[in-house]
C-alpha positions as CSV (number, residue, x, y, z in Angstrom):
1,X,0.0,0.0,0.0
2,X,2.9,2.3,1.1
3,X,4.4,1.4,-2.4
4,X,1.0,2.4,-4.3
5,X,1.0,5.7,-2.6
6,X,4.9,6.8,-3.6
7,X,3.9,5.8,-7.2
8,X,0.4,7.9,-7.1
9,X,2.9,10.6,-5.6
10,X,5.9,10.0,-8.3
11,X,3.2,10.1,-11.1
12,X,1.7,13.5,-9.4
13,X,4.7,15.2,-9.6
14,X,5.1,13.8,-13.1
15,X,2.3,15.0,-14.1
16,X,2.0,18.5,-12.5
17,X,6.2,18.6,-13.8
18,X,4.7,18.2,-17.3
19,X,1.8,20.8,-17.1
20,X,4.2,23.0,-15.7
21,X,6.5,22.2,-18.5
22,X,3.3,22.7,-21.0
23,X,2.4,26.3,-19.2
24,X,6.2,27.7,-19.3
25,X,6.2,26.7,-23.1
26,X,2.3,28.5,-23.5
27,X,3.5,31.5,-21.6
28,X,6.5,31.4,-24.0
29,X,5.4,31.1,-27.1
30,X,2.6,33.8,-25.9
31,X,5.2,36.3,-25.4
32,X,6.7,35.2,-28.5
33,X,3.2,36.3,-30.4
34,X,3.0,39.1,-28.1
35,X,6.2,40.7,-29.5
36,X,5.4,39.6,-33.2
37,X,2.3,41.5,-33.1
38,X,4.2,44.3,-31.4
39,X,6.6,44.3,-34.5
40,X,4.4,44.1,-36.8
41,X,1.7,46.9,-35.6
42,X,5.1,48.9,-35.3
43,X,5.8,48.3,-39.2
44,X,2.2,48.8,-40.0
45,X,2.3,52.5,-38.3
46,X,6.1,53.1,-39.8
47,X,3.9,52.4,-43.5
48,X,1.3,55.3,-42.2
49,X,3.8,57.5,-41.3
50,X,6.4,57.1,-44.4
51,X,2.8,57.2,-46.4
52,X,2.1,60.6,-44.8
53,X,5.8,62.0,-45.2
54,X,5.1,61.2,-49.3
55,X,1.7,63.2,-49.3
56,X,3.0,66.2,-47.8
57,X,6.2,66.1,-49.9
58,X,3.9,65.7,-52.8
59,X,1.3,68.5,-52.1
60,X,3.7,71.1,-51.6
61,X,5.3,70.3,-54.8
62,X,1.7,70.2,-56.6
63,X,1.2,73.6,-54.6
64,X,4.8,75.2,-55.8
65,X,3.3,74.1,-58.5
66,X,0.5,75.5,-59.0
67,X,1.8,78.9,-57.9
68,X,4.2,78.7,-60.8
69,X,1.6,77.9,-63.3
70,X,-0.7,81.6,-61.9
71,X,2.1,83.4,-61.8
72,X,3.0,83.0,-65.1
73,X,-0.7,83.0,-66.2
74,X,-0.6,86.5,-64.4
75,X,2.4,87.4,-66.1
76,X,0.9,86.6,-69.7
77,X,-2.4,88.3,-68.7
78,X,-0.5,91.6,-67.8
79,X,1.3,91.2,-71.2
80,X,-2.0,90.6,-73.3
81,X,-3.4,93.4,-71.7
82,X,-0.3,95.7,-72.3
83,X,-0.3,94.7,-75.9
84,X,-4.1,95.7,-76.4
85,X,-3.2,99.2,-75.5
86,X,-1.5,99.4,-78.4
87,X,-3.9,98.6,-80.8
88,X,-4.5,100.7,-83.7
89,X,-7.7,98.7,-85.6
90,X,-10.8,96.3,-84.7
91,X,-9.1,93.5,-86.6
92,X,-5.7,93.4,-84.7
93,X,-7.7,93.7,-81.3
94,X,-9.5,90.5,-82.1
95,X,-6.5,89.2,-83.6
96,X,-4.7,89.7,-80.2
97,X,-7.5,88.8,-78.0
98,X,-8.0,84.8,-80.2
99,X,-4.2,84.6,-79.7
100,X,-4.2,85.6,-76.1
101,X,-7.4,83.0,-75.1
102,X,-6.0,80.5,-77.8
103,X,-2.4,80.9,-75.6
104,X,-4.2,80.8,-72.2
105,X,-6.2,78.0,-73.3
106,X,-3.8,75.8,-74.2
107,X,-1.3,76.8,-71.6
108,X,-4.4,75.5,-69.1
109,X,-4.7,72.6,-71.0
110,X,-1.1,71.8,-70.4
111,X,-1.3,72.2,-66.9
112,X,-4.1,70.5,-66.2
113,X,-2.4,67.5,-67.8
114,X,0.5,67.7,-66.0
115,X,-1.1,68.2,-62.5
116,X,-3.3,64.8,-63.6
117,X,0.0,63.2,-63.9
118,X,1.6,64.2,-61.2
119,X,-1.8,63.7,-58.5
120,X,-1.7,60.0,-60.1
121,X,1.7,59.6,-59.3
122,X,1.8,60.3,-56.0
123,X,-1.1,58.8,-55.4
124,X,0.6,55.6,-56.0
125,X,3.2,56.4,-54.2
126,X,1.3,57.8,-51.1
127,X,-0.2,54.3,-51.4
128,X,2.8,51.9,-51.9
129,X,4.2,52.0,-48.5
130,X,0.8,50.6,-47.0
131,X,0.4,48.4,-50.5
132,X,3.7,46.5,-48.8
133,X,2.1,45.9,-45.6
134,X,-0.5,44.4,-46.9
135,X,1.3,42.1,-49.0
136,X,3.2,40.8,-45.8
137,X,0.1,40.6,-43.9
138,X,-1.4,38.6,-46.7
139,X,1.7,36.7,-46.7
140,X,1.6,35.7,-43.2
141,X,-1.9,34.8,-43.3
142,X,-0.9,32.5,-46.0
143,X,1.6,30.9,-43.6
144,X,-0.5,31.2,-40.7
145,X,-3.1,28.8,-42.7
């Protein structure tokens, strides 16, 4: 009897040695997750923030920009204007006035290309840094599966 009770007692301690064994490697492997997700929320907010650092880079260039494009729309406007003073008949003020709005026109036209290209660029670019975090959190879904 003595010799049934030190076995239920060895096997006790075996097994409370094992679930102690099975906790320290949960607790483990929790901290492990613990300081993945850590990482990768930290990556996920570095994205953001490089993300941001690209749209303010790129709307003060589309607002330099833009300031360059009235200024010199100013500038030609001033000139036009200049030049109609000078007019001696009917025909060359209507002459100078289709140039001037043919000018102007196509000068807007060129712009507003221009600042299409340039929004669409950046906008891919303002996007890719967060594009790349969710590639690697599809990717680690994938390996999660």
């Amino acid at each position: 009897m003595v010799e049934a009770f030190h076995t239920m007692t060895e096997q006790t301690k075996t097994m409370f040695a094992q679930a102690n064994e099975r906790a320290k490697a949960q607790m483990e492997q929790g901290a492990k997750a613990f300081e993945d997700m850590n990482a990768f929320q930290k990556a996920n907010l570095e994205a953001v923030v490089e993300s941001s650092k690209i749209a303010a880079k790129g709307f003060e260039q589309i607002g330099q920009n833009a300031t360059s494009y009235l200024k010199t729309s100013y500038e030609s406007a001033t000139g036009a204007f200049r030049s109609l003073s000078s007019v001696t008949s009917p025909a060359e003020l209507f002459q100078l006035q289709s140039n001037f709005v043919r000018a102007s026109f196509d000068a807007f036209v060129a712009e507003a290309s221009r600042s299409t290209q340039t929004a669409l660029k950046l906008a891919g670019e303002i996007a890719q840094p967060i594009s790349n975090r969710v590639a690697v959190t599809v990717e680690k879904a994938k390996t999660a599966a």
